[in-house]
CHARMM internal coordinates of N, CA and C (Angstrom, degrees):
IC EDIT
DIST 1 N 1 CA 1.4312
DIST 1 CA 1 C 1.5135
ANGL 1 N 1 CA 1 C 108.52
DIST 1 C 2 N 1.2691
ANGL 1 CA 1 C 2 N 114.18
DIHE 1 N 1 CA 1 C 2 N 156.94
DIST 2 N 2 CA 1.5236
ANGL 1 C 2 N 2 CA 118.00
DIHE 1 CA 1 C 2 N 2 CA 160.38
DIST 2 CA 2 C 1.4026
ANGL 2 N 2 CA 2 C 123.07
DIHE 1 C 2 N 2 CA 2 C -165.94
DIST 2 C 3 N 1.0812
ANGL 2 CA 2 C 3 N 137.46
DIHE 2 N 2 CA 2 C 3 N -174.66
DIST 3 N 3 CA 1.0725
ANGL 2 C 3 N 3 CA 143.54
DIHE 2 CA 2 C 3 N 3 CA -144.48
DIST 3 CA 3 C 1.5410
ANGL 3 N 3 CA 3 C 124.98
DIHE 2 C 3 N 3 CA 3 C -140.84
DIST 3 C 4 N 0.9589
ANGL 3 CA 3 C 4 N 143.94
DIHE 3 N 3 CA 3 C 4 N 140.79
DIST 4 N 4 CA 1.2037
ANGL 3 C 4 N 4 CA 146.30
DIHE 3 CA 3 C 4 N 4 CA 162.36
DIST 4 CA 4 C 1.9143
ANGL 4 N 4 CA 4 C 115.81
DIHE 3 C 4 N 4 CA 4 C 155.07
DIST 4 C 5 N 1.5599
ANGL 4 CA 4 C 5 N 126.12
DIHE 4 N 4 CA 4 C 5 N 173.24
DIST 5 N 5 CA 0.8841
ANGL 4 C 5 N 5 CA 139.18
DIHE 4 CA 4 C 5 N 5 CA 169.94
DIST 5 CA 5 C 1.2777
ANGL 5 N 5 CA 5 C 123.75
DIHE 4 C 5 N 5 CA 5 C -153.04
DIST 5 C 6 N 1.5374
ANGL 5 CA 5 C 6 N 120.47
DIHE 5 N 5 CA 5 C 6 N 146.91
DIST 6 N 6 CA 1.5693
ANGL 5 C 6 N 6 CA 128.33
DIHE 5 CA 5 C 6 N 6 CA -161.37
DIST 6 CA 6 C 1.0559
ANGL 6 N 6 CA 6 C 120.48
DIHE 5 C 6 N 6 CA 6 C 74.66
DIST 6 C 7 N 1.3810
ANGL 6 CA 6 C 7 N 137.31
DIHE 6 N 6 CA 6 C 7 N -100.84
DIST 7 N 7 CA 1.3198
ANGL 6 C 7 N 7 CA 113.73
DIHE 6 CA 6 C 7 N 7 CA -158.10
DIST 7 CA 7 C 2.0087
ANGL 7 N 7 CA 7 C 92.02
DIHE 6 C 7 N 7 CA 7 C -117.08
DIST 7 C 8 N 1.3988
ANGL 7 CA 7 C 8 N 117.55
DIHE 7 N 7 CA 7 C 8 N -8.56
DIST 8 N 8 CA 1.7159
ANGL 7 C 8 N 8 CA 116.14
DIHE 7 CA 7 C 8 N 8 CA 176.27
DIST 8 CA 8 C 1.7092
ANGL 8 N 8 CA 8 C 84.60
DIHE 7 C 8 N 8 CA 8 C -77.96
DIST 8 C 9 N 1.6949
ANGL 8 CA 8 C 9 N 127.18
DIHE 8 N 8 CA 8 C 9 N -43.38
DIST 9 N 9 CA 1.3424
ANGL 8 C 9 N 9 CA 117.23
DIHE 8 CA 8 C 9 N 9 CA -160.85
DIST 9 CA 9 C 1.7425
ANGL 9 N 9 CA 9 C 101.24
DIHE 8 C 9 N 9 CA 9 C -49.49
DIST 9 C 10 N 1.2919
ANGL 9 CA 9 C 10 N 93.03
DIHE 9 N 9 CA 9 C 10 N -70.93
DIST 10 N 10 CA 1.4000
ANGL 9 C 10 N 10 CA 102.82
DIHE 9 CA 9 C 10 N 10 CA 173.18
DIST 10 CA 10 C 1.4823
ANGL 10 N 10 CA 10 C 128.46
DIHE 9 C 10 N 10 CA 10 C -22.45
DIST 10 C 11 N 1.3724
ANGL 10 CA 10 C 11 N 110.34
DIHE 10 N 10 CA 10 C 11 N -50.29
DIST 11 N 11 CA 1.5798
ANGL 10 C 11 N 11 CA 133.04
DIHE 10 CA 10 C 11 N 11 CA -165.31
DIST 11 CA 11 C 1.9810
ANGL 11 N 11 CA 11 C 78.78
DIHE 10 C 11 N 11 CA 11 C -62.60
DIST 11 C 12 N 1.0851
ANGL 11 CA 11 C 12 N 101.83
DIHE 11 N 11 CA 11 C 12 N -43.54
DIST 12 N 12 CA 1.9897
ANGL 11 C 12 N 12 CA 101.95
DIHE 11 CA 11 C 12 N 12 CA -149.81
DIST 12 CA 12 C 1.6049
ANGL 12 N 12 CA 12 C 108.09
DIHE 11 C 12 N 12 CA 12 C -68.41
DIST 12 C 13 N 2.0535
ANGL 12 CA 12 C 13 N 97.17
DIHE 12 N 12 CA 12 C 13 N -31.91
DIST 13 N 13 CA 1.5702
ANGL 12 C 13 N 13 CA 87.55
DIHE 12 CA 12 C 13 N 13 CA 179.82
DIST 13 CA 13 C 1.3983
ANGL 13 N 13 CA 13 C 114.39
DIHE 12 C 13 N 13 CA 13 C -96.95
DIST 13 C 14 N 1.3434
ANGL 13 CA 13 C 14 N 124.23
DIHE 13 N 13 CA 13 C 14 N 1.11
DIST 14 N 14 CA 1.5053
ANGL 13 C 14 N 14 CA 122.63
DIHE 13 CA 13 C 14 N 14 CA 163.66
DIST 14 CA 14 C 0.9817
ANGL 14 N 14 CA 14 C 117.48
DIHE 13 C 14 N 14 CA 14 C -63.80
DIST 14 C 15 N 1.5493
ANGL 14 CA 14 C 15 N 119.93
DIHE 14 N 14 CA 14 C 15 N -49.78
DIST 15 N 15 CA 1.4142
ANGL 14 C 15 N 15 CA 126.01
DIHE 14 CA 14 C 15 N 15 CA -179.93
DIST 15 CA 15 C 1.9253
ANGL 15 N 15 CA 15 C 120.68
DIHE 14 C 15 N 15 CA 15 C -51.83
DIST 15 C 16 N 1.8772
ANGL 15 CA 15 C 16 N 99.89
DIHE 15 N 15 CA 15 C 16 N -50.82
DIST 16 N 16 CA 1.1316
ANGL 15 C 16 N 16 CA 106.63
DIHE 15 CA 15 C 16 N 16 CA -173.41
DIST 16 CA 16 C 1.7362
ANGL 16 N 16 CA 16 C 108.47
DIHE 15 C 16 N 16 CA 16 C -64.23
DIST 16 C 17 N 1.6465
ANGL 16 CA 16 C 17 N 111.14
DIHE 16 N 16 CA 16 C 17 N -33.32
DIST 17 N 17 CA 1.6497
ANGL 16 C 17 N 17 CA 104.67
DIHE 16 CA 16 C 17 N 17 CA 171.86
DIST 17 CA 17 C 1.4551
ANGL 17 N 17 CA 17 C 98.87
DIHE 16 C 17 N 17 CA 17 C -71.33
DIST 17 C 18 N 1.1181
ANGL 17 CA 17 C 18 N 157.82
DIHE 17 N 17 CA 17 C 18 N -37.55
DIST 18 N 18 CA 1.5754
ANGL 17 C 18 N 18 CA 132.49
DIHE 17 CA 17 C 18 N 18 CA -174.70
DIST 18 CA 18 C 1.4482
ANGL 18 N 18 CA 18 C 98.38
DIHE 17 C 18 N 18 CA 18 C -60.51
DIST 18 C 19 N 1.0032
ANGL 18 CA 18 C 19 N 120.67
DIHE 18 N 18 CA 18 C 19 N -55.23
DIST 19 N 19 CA 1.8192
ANGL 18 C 19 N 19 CA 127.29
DIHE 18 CA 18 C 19 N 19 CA -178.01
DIST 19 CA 19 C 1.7676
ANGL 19 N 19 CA 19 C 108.71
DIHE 18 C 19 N 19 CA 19 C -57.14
DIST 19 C 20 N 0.7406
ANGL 19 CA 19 C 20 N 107.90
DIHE 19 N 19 CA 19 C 20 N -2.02
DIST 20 N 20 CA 2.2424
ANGL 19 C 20 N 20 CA 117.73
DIHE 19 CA 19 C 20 N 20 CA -174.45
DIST 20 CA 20 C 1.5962
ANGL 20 N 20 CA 20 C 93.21
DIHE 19 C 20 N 20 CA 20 C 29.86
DIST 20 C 21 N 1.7874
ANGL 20 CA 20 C 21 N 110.85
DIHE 20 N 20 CA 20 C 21 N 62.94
DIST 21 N 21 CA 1.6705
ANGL 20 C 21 N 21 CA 125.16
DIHE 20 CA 20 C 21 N 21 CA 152.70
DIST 21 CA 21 C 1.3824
ANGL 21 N 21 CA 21 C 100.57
DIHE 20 C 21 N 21 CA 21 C -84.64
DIST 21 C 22 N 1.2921
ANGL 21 CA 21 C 22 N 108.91
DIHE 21 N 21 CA 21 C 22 N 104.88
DIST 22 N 22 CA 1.6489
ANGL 21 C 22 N 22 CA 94.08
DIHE 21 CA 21 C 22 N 22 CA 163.45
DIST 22 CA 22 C 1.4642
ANGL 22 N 22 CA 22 C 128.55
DIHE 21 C 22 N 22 CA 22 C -52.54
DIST 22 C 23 N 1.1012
ANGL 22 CA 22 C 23 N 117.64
DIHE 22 N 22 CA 22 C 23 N 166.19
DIST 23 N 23 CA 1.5728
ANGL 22 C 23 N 23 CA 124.29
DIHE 22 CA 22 C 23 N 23 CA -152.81
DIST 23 CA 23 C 1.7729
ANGL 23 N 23 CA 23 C 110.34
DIHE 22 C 23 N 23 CA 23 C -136.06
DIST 23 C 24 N 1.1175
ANGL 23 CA 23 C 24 N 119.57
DIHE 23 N 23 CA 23 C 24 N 96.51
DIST 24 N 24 CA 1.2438
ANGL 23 C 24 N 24 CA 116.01
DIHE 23 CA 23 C 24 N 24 CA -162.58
DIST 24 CA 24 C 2.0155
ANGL 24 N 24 CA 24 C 101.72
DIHE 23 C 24 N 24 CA 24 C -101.79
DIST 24 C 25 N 1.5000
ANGL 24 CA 24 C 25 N 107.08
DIHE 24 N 24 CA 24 C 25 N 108.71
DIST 25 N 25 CA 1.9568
ANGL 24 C 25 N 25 CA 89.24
DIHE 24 CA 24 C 25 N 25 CA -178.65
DIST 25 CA 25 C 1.4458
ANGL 25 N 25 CA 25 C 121.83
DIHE 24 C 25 N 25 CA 25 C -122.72
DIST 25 C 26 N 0.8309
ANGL 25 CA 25 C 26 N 87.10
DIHE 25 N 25 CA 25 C 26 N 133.51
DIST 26 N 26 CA 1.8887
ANGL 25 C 26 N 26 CA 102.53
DIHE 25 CA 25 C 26 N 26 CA -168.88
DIST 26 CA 26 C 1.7093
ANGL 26 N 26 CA 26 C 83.72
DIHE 25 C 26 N 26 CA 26 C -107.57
DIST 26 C 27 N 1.1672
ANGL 26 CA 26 C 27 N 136.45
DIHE 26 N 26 CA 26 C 27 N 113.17
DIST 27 N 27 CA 1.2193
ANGL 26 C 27 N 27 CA 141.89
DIHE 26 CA 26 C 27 N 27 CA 134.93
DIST 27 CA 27 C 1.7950
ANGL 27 N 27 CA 27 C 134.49
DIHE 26 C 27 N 27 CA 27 C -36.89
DIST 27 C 28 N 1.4444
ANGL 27 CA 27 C 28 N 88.07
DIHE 27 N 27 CA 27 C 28 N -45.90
DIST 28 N 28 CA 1.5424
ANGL 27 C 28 N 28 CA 96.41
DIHE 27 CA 27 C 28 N 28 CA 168.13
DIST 28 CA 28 C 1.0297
ANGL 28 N 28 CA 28 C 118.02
DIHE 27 C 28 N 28 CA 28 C -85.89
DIST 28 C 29 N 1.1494
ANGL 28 CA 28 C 29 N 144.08
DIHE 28 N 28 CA 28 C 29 N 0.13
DIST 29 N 29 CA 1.5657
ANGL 28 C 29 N 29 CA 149.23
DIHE 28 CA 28 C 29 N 29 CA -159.83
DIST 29 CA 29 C 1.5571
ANGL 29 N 29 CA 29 C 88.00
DIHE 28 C 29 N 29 CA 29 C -121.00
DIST 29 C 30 N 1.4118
ANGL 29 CA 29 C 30 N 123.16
DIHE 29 N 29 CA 29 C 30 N -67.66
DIST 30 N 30 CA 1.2818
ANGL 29 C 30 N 30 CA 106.12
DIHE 29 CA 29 C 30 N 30 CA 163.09
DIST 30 CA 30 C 1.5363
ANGL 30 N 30 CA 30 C 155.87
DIHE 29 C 30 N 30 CA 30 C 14.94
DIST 30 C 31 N 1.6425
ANGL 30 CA 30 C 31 N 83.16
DIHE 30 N 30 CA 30 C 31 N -84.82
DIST 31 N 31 CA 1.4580
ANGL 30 C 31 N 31 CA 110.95
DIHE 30 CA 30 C 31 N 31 CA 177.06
DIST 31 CA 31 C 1.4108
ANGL 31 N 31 CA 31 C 101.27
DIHE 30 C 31 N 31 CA 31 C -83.93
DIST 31 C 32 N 1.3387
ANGL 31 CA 31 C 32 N 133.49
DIHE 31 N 31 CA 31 C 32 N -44.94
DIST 32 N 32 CA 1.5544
ANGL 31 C 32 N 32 CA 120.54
DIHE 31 CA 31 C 32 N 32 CA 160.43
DIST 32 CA 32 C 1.8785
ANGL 32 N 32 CA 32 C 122.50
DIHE 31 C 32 N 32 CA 32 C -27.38
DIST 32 C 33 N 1.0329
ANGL 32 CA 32 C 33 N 96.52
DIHE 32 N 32 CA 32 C 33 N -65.27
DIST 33 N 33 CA 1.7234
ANGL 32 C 33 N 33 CA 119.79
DIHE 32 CA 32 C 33 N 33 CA 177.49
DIST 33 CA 33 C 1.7915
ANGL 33 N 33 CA 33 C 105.31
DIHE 32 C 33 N 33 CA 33 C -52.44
DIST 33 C 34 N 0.9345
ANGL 33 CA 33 C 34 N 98.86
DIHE 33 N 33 CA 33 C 34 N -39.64
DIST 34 N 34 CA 1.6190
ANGL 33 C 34 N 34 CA 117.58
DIHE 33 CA 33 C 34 N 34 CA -161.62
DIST 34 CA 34 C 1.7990
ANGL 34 N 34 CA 34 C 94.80
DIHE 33 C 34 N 34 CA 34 C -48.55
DIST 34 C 35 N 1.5434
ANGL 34 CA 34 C 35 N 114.63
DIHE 34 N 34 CA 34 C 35 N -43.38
DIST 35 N 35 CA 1.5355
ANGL 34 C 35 N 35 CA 132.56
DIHE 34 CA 34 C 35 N 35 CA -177.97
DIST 35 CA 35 C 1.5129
ANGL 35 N 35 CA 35 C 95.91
DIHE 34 C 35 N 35 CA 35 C -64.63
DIST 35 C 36 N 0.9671
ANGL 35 CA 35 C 36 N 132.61
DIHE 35 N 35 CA 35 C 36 N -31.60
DIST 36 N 36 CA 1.4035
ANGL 35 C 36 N 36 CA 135.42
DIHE 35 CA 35 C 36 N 36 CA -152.97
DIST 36 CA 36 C 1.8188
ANGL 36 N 36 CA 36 C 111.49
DIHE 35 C 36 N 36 CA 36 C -95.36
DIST 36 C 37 N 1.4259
ANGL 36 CA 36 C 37 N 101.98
DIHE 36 N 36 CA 36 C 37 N 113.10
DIST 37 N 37 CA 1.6419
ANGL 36 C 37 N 37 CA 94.43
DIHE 36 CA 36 C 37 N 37 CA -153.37
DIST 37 CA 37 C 1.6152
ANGL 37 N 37 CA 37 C 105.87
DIHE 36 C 37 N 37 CA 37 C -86.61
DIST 37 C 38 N 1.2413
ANGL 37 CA 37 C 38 N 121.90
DIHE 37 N 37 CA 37 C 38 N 134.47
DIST 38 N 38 CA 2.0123
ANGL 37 C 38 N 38 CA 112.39
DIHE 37 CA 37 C 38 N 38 CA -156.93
DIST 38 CA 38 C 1.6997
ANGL 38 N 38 CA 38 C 99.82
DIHE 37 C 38 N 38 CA 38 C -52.67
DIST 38 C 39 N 1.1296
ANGL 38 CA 38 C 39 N 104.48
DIHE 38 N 38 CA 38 C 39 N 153.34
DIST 39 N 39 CA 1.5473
ANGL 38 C 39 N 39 CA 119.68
DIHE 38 CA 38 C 39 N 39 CA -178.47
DIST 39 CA 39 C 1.4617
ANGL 39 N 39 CA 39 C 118.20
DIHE 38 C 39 N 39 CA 39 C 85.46
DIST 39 C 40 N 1.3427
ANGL 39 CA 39 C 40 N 112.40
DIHE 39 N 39 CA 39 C 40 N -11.61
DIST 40 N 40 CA 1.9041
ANGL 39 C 40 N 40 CA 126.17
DIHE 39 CA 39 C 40 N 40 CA 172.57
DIST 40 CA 40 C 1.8815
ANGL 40 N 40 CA 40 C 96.41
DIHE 39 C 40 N 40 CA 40 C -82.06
DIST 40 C 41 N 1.4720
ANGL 40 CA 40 C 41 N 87.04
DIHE 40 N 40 CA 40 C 41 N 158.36
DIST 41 N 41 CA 1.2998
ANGL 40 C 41 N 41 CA 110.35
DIHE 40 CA 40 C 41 N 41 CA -174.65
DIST 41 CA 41 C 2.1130
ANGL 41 N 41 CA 41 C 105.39
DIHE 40 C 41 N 41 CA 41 C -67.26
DIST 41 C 42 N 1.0364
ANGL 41 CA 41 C 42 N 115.88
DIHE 41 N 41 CA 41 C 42 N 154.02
DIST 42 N 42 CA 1.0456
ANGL 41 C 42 N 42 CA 112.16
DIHE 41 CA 41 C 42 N 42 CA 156.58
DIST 42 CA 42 C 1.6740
ANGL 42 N 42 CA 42 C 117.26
DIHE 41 C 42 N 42 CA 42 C -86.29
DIST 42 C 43 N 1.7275
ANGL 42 CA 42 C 43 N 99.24
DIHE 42 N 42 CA 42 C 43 N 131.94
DIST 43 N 43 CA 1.7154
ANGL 42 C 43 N 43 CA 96.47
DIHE 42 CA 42 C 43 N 43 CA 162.38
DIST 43 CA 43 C 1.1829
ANGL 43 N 43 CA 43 C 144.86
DIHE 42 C 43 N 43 CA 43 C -33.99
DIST 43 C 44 N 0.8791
ANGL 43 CA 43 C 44 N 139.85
DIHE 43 N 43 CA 43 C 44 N 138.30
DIST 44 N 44 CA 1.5808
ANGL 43 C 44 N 44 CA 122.94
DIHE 43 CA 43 C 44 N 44 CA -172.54
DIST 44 CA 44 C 2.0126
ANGL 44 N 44 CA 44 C 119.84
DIHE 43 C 44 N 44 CA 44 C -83.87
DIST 44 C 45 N 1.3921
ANGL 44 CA 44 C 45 N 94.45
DIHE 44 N 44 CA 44 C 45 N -18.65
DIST 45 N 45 CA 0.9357
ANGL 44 C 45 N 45 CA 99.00
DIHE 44 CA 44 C 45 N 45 CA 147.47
DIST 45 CA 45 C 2.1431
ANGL 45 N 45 CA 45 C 151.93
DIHE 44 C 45 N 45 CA 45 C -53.29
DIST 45 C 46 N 1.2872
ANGL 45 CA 45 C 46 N 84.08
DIHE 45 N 45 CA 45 C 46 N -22.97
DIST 46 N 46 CA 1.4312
ANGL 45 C 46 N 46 CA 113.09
DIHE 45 CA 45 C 46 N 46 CA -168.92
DIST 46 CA 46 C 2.1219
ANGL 46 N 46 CA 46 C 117.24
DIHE 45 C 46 N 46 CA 46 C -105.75
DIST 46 C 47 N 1.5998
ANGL 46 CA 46 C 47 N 94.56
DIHE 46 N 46 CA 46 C 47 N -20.46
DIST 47 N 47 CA 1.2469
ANGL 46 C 47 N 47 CA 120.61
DIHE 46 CA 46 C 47 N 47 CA 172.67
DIST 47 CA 47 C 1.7670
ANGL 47 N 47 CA 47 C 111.00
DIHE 46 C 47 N 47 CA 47 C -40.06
DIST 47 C 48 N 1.5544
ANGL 47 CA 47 C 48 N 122.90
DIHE 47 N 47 CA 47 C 48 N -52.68
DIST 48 N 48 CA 1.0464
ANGL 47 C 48 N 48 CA 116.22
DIHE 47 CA 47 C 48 N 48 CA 170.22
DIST 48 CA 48 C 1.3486
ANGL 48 N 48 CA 48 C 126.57
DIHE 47 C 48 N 48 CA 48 C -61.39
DIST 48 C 49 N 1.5443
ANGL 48 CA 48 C 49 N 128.51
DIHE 48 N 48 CA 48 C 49 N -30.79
DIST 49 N 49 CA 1.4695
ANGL 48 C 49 N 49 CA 130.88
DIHE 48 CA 48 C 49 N 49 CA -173.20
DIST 49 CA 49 C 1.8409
ANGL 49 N 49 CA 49 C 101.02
DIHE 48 C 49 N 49 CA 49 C -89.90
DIST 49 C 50 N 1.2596
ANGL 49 CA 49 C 50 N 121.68
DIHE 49 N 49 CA 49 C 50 N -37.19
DIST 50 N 50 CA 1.3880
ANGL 49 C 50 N 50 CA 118.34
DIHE 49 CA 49 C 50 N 50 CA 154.68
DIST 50 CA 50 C 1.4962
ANGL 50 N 50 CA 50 C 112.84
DIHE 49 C 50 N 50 CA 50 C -43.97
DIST 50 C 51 N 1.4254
ANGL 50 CA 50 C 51 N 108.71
DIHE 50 N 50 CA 50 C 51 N -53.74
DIST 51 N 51 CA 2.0571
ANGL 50 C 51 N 51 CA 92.40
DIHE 50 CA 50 C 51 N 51 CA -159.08
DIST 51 CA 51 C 1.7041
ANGL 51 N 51 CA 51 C 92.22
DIHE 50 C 51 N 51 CA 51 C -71.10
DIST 51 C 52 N 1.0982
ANGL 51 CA 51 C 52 N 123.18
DIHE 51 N 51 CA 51 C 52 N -29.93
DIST 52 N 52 CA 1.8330
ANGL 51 C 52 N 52 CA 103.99
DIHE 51 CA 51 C 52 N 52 CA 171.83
DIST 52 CA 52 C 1.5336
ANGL 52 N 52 CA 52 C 125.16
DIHE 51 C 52 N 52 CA 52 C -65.18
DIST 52 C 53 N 1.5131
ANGL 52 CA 52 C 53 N 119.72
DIHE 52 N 52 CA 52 C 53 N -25.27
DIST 53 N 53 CA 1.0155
ANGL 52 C 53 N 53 CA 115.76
DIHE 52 CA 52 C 53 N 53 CA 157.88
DIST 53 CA 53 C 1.7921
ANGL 53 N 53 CA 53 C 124.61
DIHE 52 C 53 N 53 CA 53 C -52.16
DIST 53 C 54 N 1.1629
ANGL 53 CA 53 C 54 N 97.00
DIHE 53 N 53 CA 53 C 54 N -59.42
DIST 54 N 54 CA 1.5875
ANGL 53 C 54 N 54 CA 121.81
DIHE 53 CA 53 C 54 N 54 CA 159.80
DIST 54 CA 54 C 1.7411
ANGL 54 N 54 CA 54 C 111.37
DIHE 53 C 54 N 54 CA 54 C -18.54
DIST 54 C 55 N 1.2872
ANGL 54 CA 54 C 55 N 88.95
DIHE 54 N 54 CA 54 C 55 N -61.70
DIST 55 N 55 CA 1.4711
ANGL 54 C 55 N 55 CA 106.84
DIHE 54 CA 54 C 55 N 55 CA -173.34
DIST 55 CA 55 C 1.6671
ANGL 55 N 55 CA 55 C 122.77
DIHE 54 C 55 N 55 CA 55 C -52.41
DIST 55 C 56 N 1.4563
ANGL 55 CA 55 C 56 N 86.34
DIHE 55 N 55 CA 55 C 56 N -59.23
DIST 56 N 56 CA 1.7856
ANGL 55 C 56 N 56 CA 121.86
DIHE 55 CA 55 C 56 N 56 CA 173.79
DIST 56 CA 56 C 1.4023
ANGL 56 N 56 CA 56 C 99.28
DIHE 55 C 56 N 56 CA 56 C -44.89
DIST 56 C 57 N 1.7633
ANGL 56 CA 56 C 57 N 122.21
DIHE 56 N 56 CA 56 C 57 N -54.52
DIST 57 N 57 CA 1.5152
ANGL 56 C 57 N 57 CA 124.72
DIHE 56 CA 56 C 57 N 57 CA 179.96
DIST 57 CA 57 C 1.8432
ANGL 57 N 57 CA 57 C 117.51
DIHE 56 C 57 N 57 CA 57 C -61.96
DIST 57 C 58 N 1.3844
ANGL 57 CA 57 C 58 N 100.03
DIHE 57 N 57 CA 57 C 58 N -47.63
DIST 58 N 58 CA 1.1527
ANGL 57 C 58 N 58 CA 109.67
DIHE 57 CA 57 C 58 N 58 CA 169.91
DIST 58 CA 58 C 1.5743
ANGL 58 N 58 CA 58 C 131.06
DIHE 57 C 58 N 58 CA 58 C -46.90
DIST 58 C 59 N 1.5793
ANGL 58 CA 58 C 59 N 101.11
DIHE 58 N 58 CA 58 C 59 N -28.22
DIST 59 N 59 CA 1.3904
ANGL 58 C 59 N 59 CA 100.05
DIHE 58 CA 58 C 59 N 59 CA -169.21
DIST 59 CA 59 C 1.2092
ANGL 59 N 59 CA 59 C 115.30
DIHE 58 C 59 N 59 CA 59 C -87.40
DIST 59 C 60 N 1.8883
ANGL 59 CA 59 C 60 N 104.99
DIHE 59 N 59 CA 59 C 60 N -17.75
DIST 60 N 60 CA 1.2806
ANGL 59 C 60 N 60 CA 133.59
DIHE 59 CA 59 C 60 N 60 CA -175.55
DIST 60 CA 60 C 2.0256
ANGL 60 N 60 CA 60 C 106.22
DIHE 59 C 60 N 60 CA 60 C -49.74
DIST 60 C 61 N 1.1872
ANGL 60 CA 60 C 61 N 102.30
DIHE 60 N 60 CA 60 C 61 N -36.98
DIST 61 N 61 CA 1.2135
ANGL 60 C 61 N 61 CA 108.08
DIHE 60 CA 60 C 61 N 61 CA -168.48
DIST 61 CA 61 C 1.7038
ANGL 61 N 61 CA 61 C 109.99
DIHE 60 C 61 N 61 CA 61 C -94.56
DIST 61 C 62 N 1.3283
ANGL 61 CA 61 C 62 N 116.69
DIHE 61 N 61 CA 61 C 62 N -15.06
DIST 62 N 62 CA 1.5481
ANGL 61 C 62 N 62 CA 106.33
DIHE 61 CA 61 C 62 N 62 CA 159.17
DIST 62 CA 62 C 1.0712
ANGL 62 N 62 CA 62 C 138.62
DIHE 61 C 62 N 62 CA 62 C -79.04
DIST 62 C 63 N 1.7643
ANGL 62 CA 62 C 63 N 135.61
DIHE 62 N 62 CA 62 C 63 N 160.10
DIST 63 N 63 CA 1.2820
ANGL 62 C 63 N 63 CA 130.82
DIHE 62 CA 62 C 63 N 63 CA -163.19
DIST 63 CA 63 C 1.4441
ANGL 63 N 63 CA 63 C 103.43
DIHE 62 C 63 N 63 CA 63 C -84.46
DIST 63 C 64 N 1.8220
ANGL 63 CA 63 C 64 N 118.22
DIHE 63 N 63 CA 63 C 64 N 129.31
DIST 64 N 64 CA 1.3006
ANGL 63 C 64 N 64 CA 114.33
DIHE 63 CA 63 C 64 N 64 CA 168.98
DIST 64 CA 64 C 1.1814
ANGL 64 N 64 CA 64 C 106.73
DIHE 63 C 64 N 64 CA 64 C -37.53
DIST 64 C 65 N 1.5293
ANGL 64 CA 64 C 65 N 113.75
DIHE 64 N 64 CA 64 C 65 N 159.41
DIST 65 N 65 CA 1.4364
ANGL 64 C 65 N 65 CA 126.28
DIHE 64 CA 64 C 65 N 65 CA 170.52
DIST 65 CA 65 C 1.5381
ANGL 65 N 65 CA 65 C 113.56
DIHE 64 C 65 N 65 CA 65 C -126.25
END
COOR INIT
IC SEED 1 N 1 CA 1 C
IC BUILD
């Protein structure tokens, strides 16, 4: 995971497309998180749009079927 917006945001998804990291973006989840300083807990509010992210990563690592 990582973090940033404007021109570091930018910096993060250029990099991850040269690297072919897929890129999963929730805009609203985003800017939610965005308040959230790295190493703080996530809200509990926000817990459901995280575990789909989660998910999205997770699936990343199974064999198509």
């Amino acid at each position: 995971m990582a973090k940033g917006k404007g021109t570091i945001g930018a910096k993060i998804i250029e990099v991850a497309k040269a690297h072919d990291i897929p890129i999963e973006e929730n805009e609203v989840l985003a800017g939610a998180l965005s308040n959230v300083e790295l190493g703080d807990e996530i809200p509990e509010e926000l817990y459901k749009a995280v575990a789909e992210v989660l998910v999205f990563v997770l699936n990343l690592s199974r064999p198509m079927r």
